[in-house]
C-alpha positions in Angstrom: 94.3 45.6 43.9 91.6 44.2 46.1 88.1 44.6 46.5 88.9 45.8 50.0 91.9 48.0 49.2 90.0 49.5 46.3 87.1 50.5 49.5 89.9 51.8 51.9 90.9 54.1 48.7 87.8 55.3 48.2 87.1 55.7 52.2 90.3 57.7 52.3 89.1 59.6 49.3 86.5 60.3 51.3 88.0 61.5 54.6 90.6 63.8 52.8 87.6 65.7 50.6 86.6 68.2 52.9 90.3 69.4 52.8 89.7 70.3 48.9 86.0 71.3 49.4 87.1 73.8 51.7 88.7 75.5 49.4 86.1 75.6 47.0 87.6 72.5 44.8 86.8 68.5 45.0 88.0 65.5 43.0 86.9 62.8 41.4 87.9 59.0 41.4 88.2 58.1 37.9 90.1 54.5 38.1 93.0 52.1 39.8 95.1 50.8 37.3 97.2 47.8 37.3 99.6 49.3 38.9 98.3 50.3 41.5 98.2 54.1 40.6 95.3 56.3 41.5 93.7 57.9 38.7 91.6 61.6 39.9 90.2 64.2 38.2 90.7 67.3 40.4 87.5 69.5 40.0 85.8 73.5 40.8 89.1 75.5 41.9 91.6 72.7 42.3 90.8 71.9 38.7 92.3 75.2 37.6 94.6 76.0 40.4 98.7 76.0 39.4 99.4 74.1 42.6 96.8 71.4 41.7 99.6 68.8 41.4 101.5 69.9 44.2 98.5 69.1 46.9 98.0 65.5 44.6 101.5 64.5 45.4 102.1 65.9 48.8 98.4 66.0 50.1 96.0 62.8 48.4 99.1 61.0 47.7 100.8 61.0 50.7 97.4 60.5 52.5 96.4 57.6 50.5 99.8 55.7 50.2 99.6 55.5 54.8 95.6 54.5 54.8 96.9 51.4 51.7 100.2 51.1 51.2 99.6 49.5 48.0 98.9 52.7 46.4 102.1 53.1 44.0 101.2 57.2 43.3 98.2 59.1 42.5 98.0 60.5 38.5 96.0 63.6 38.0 93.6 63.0 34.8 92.8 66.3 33.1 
């Protein structure tokens, strides 16, 4: 990945945070591996809540994969 697709990731990151912070959790960017996976640490109550992966897949993953399609999925890091 790009310099420049690694910044729209972390933009995006960015613009989809307040969705998790509202609800009292966050996450963390932790790395983008060779294959173009997303590696996050969910943190505060996402860290601990059982639908954690559920809103990585359908929320952050979805979100990220339209702002750079080169994002092959998003992997939760505990």
């Amino acid at each position: 990945m790009t310099k420049e697709q690694e910044k729209t990731v972390l933009e995006a990151l960015d613009m989809f945070r307040p969705q998790l912070q509202a609800d009292g959790g966050d996450m963390e960017f932790v790395s983008i591996d060779d294959q173009n996976r997303v590696h996050l640490r969910l943190t505060g109550a996402c860290g601990s809540c059982p639908m954690a992966l559920m809103t990585l897949k359908m929320g952050v993953e979805r979100y990220l994969k339209d702002a750079c399609p080169e994002v092959s999925e998003v992997v939760q890091e505990l």
